[in-house]
C-alpha atoms as an extended CHARMM CRD file, in Angstrom:
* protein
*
       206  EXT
         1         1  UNK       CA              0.0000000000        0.0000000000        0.0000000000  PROA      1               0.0000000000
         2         2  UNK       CA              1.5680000000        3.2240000000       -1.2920000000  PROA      2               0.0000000000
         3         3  UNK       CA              2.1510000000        5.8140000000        1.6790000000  PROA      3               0.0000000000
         4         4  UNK       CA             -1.0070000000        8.1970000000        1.8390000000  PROA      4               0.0000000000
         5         5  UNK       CA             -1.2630000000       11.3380000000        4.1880000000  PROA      5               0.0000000000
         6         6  UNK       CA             -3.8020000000       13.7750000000        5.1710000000  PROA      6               0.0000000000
         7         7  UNK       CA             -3.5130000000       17.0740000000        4.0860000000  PROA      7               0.0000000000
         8         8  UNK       CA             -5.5710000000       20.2730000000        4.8220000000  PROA      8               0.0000000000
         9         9  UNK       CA             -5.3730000000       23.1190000000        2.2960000000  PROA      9               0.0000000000
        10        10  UNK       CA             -7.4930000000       25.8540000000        1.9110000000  PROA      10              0.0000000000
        11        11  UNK       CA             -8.4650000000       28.2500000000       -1.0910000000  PROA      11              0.0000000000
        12        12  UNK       CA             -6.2440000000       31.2530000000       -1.9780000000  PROA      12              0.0000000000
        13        13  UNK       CA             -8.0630000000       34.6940000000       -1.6620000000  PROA      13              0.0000000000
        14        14  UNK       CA             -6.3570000000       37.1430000000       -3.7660000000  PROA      14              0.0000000000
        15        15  UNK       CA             -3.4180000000       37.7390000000       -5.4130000000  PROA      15              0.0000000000
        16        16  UNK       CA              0.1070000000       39.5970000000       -5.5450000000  PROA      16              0.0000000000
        17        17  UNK       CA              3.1530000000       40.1580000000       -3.2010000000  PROA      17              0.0000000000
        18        18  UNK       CA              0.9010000000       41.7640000000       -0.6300000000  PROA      18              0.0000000000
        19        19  UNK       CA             -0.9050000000       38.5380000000       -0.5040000000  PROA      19              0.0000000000
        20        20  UNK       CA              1.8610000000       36.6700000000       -0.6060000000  PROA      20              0.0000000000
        21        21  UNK       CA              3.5540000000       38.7090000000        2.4200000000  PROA      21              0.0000000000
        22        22  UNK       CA              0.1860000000       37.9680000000        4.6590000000  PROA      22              0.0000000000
        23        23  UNK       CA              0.2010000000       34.2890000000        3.5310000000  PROA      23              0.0000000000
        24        24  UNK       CA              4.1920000000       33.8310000000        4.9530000000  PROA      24              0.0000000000
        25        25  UNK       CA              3.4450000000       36.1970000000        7.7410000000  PROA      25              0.0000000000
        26        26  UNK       CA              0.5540000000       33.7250000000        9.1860000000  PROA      26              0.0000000000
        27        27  UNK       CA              2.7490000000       30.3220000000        8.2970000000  PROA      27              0.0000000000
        28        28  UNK       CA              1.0280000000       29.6300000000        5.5650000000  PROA      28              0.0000000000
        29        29  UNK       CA              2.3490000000       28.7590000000        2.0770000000  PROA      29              0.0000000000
        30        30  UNK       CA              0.6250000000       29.4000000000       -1.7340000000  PROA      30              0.0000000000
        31        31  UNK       CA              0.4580000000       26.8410000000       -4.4020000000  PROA      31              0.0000000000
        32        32  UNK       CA             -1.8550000000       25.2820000000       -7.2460000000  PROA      32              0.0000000000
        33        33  UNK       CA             -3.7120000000       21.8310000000       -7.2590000000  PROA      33              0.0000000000
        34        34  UNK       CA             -3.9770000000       20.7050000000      -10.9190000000  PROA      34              0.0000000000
        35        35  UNK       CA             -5.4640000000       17.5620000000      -13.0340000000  PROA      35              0.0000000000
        36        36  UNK       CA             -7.0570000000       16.1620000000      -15.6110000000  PROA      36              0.0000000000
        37        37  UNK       CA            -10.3340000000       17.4070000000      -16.3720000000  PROA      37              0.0000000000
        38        38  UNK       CA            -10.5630000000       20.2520000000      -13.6390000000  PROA      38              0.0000000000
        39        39  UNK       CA             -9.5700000000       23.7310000000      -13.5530000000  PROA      39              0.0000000000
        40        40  UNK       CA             -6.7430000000       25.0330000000      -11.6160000000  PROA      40              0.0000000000
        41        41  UNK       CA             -7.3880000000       26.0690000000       -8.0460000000  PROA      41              0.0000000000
        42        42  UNK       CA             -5.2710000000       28.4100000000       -6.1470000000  PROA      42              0.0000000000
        43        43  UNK       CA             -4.7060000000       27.1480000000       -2.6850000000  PROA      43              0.0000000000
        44        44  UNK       CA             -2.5500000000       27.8080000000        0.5540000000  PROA      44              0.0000000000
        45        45  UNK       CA             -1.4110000000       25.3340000000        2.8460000000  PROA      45              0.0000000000
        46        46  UNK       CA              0.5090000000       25.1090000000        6.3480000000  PROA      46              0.0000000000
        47        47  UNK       CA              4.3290000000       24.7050000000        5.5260000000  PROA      47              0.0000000000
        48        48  UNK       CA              5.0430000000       22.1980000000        8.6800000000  PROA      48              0.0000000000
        49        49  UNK       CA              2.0200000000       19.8120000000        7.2310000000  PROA      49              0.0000000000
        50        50  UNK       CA              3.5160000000       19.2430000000        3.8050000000  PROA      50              0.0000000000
        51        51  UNK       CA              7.4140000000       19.0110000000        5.6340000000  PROA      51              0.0000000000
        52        52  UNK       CA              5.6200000000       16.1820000000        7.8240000000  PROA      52              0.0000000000
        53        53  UNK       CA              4.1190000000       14.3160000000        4.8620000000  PROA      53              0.0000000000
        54        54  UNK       CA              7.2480000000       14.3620000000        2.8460000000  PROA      54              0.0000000000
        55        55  UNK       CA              9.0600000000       12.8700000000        5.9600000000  PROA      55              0.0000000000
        56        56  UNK       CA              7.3200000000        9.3800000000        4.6150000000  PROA      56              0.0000000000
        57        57  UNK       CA              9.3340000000        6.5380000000        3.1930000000  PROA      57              0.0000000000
        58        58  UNK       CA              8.0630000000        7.7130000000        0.0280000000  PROA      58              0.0000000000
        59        59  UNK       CA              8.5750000000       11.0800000000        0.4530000000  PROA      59              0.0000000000
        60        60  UNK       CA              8.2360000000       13.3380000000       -2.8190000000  PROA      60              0.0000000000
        61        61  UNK       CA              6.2440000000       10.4780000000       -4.4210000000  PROA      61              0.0000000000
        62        62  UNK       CA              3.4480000000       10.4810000000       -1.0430000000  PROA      62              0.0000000000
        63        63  UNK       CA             -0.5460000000       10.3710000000       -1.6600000000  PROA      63              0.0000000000
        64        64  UNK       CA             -1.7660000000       13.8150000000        0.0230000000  PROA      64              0.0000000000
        65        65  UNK       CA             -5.8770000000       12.9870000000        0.5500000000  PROA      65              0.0000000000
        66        66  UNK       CA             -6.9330000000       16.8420000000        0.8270000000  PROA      66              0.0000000000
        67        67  UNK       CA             -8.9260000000       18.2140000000        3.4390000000  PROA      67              0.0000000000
        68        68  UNK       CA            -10.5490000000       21.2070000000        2.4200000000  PROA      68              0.0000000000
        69        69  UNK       CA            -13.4840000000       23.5550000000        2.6860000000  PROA      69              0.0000000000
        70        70  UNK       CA            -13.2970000000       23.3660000000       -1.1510000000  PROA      70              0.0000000000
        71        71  UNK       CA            -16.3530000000       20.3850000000       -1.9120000000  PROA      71              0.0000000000
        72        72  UNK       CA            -14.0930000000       20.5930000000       -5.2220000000  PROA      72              0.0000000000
        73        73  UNK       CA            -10.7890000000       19.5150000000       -3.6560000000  PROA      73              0.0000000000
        74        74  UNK       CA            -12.6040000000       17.4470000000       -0.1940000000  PROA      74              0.0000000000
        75        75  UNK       CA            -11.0520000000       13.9720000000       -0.5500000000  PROA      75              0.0000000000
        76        76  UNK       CA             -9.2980000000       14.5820000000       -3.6410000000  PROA      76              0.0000000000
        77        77  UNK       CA             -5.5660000000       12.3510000000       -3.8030000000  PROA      77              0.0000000000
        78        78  UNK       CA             -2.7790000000       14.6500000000       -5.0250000000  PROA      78              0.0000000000
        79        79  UNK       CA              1.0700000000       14.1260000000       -5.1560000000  PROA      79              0.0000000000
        80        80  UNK       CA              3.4630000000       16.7910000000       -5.1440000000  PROA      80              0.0000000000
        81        81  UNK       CA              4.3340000000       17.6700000000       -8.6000000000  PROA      81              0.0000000000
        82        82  UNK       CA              6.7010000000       20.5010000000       -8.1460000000  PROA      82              0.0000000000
        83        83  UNK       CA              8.0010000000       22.4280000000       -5.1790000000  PROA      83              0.0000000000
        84        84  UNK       CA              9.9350000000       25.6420000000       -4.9680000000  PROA      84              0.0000000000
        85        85  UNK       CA             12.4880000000       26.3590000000       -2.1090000000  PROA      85              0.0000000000
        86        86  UNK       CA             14.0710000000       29.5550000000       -0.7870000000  PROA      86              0.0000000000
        87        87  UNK       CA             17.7490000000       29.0120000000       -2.1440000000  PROA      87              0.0000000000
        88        88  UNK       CA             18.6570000000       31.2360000000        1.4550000000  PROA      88              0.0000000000
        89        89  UNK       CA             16.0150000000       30.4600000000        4.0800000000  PROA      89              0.0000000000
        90        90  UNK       CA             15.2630000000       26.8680000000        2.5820000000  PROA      90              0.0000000000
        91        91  UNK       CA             11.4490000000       27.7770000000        3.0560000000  PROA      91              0.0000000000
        92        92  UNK       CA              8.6190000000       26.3560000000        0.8020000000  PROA      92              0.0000000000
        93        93  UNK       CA              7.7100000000       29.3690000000       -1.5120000000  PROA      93              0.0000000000
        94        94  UNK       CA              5.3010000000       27.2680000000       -3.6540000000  PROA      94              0.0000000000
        95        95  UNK       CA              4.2900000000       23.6360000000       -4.4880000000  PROA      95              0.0000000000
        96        96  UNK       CA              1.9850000000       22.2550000000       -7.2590000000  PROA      96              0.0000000000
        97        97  UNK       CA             -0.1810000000       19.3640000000       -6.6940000000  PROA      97              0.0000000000
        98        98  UNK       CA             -1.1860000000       17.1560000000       -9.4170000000  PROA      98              0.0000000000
        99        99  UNK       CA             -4.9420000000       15.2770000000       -8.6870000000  PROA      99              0.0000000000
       100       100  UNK       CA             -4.4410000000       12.0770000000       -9.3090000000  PROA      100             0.0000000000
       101       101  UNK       CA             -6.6850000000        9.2470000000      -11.4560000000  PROA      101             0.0000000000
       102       102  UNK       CA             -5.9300000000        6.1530000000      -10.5540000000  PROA      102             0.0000000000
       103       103  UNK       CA             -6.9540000000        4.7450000000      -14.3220000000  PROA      103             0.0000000000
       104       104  UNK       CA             -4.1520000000        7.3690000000      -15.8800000000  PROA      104             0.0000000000
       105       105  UNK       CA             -0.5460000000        6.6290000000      -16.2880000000  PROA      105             0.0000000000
       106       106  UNK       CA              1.7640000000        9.0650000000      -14.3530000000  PROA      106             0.0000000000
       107       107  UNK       CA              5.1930000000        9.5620000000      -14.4010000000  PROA      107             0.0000000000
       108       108  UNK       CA              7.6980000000        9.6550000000      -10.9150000000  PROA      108             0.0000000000
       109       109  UNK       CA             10.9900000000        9.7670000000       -9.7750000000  PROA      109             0.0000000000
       110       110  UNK       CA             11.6600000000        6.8030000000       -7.4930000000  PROA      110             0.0000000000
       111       111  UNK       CA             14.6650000000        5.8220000000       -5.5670000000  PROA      111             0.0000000000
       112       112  UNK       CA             16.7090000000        3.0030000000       -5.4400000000  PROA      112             0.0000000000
       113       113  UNK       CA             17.5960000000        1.0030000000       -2.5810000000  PROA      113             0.0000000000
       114       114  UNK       CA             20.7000000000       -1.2930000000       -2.6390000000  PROA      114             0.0000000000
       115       115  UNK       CA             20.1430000000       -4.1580000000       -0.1160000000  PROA      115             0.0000000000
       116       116  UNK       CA             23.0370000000       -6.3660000000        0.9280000000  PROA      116             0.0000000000
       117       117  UNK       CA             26.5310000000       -6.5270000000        1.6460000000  PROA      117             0.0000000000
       118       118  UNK       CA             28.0660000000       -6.7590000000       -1.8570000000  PROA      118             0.0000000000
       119       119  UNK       CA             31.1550000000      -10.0720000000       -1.8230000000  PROA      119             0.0000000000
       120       120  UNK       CA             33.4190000000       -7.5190000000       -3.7720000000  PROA      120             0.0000000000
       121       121  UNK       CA             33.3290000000       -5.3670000000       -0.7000000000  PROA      121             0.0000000000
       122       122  UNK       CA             34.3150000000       -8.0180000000        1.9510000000  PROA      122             0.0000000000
       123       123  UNK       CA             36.7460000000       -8.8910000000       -0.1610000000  PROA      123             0.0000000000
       124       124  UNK       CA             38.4400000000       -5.5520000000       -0.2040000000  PROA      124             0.0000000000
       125       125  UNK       CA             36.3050000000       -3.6930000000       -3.1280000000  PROA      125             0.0000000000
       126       126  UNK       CA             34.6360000000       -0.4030000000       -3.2940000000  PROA      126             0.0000000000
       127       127  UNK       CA             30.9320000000       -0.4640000000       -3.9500000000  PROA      127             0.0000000000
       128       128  UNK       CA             30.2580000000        2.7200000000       -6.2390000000  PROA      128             0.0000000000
       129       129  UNK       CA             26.8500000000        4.0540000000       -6.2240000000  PROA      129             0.0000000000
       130       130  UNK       CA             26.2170000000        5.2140000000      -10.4680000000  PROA      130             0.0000000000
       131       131  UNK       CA             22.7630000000        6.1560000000      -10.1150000000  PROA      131             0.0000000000
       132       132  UNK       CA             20.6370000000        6.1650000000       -7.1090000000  PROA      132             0.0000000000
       133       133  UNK       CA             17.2810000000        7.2360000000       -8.9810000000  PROA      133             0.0000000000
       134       134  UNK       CA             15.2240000000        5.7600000000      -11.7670000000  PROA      134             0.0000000000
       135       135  UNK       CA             11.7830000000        7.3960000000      -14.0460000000  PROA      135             0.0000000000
       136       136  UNK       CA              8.7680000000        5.2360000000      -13.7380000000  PROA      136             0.0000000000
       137       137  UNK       CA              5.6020000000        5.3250000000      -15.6500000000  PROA      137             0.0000000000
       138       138  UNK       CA              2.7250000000        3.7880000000      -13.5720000000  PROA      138             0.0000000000
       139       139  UNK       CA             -0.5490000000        4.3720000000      -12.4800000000  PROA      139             0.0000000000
       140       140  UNK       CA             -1.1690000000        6.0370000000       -9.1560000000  PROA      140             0.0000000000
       141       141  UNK       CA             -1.4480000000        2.2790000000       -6.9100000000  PROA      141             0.0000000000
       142       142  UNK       CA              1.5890000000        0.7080000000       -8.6030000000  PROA      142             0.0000000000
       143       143  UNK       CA              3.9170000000        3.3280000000       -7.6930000000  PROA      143             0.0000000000
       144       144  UNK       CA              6.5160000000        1.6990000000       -5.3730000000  PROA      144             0.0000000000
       145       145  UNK       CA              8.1570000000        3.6060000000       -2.5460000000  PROA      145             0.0000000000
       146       146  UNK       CA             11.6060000000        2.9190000000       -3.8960000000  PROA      146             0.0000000000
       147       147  UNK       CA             13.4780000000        0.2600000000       -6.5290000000  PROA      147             0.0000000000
       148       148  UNK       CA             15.0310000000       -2.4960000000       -4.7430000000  PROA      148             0.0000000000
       149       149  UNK       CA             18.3550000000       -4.1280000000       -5.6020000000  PROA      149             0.0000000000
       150       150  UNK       CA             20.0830000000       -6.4610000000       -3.9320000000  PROA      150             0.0000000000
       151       151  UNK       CA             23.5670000000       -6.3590000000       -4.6320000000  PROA      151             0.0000000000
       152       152  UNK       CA             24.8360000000       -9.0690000000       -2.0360000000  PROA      152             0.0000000000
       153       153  UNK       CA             26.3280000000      -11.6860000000       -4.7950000000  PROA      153             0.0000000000
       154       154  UNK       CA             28.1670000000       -8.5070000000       -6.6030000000  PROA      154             0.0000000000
       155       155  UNK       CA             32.0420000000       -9.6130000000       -7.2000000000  PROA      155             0.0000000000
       156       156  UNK       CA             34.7840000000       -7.2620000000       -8.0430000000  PROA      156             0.0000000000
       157       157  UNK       CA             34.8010000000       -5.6970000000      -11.2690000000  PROA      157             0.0000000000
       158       158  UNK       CA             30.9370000000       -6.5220000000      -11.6500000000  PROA      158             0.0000000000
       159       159  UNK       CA             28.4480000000       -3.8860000000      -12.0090000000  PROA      159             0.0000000000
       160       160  UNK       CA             24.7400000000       -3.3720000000      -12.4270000000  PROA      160             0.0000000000
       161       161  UNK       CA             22.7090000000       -1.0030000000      -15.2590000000  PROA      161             0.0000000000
       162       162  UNK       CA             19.2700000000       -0.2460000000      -15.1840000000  PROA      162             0.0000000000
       163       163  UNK       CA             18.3220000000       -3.3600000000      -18.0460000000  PROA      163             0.0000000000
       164       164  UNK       CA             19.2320000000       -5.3590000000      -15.1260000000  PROA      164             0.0000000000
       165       165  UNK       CA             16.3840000000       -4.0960000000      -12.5360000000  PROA      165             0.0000000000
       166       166  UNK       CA             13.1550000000       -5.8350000000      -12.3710000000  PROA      166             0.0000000000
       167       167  UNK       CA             10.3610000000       -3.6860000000      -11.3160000000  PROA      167             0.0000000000
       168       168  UNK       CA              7.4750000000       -4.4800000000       -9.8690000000  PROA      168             0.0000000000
       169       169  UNK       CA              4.1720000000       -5.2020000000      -11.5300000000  PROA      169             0.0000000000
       170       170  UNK       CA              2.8780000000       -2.3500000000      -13.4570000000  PROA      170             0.0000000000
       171       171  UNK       CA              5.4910000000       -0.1110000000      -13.5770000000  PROA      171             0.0000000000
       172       172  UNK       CA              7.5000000000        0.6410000000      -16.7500000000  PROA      172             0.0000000000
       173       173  UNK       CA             11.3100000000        1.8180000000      -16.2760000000  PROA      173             0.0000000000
       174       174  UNK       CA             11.4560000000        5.0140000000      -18.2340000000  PROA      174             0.0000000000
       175       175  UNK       CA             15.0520000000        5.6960000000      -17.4930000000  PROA      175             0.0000000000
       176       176  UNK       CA             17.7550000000        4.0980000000      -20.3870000000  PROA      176             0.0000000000
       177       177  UNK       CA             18.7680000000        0.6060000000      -19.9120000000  PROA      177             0.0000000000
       178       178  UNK       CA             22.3410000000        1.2350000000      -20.5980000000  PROA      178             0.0000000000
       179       179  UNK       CA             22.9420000000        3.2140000000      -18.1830000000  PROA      179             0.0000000000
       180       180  UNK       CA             24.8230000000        1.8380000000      -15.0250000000  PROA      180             0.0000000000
       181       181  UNK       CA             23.4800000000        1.8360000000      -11.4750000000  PROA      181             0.0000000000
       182       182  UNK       CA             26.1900000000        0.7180000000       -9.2130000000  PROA      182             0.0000000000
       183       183  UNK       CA             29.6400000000       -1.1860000000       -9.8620000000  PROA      183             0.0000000000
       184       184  UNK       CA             31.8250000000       -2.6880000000       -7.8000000000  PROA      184             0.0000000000
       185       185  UNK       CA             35.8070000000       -1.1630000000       -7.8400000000  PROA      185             0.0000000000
       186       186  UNK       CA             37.9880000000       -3.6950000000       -7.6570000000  PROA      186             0.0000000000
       187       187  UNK       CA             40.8460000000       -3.8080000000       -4.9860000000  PROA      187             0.0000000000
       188       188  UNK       CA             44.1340000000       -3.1460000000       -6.2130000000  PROA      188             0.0000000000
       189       189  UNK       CA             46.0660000000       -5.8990000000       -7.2740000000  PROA      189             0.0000000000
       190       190  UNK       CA             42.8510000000       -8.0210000000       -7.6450000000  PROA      190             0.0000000000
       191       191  UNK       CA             43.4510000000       -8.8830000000      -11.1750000000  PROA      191             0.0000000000
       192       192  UNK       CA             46.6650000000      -10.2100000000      -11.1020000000  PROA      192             0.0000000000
       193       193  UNK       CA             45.3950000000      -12.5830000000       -7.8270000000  PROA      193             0.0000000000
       194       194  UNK       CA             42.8730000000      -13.8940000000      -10.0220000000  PROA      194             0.0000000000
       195       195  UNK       CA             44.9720000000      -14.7220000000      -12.9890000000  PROA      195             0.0000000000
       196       196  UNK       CA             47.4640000000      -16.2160000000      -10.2550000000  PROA      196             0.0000000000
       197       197  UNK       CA             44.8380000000      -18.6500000000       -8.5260000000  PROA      197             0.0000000000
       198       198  UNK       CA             43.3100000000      -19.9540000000      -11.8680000000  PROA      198             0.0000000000
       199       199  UNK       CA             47.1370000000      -20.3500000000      -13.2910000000  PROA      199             0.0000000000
       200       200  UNK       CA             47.3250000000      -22.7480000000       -9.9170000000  PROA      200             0.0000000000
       201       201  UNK       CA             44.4370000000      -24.0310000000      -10.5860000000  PROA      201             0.0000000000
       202       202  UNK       CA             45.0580000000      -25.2040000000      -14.4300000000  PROA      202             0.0000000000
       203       203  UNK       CA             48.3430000000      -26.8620000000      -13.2000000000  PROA      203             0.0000000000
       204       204  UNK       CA             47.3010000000      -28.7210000000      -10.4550000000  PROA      204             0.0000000000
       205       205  UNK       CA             44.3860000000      -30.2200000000      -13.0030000000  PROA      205             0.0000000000
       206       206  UNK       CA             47.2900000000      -31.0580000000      -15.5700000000  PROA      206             0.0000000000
């Protein structure tokens, strides 16, 4: 089950910086709900309520279910489609939330979670981390939290790329397939051990 919070927002009244200087002054923060088949709808929220929700496993990619005196925007599922931050005072200044439909394909950035001690590490490797996020394409109740890879059988030298993830059902890896995720750096000297130990090898068959 995909992480879903409550979230109150209420409609915007007026516009400009004035409004904009009440909205900050009273802790409250502007922004848009969106969607398919409805009009925009201006809206302000409280800026602690949408840092809570993305505090979530799935964090950017969380269900909001709105609370509103909107009847419009009441119970409607949203997920943060884009949010702008105060380069400075790392405050929300805006945030646009896309209504979801859970029959229409949507597209997400989800993370990727290595699980495992890879072998090439315990035996003196470096596990290098490519790519830590993937593009999906899904509909709203397949979107996974996160991508998970288990890289506990990875030897030195050996690396993963994206054609090598399985997702789960329902969800289609936009992201290319030739690109890598993770490889494993292999301690020095590593190569010439190998060659070594299968040299030894061959001769004690002969």
């Amino acid at each position: 089950m995909h992480a879903e919070v409550e979230f109150s927002v209420e409609p915007k009244e007026g516009v400009g910086k004035g409004v904009a200087r009440k909205l900050r002054a009273a802790g409250r923060t502007p922004g848009v709900v969106y969607g398919p088949e409805m009009a925009p709808k201006m809206v302000t929220f409280r800026e602690q309520d949408l840092v809570r929700a993305l505090r979530t496993p799935a964090e950017r990619n969380v269900f909001l279910r709105l609370r509103s005196s909107d009847p419009d925007l009441e119970g409607a599922r949203v997920i943060v489609k884009d949010l702008q931050v105060d380069p400075v005072k790392r405050r929300f200044i805006h945030a646009d939330f896309y209504k979801l439909d859970p029959n229409r394909i949507i597209h997400a950035t989800v993370p990727i979670h290595l699980e495992g001690t890879p072998i090439g590490v315990k035996l003196g490797g470096i596990l290098q981390v490519v790519r830590r996020e993937l593009r999906v394409a899904c509909k709203p109740d397949d979107l996974p939290d996160a991508i998970v890879l288990d890289v506990t059988e990875l030897k030195p030298g050996e690396s993963v790329h994206v054609s090598d993830l399985t997702p789960p059902e329902g969800v289609r890896i936009l992201t290319s397939p030739e690109l890598a995720v993770c490889v494993i750096v292999a301690p020095s000297g590593y190569a010439e051990e190998g060659e070594e130990a299968e040299e030894e090898a061959a001769e004690a068959e002969a």
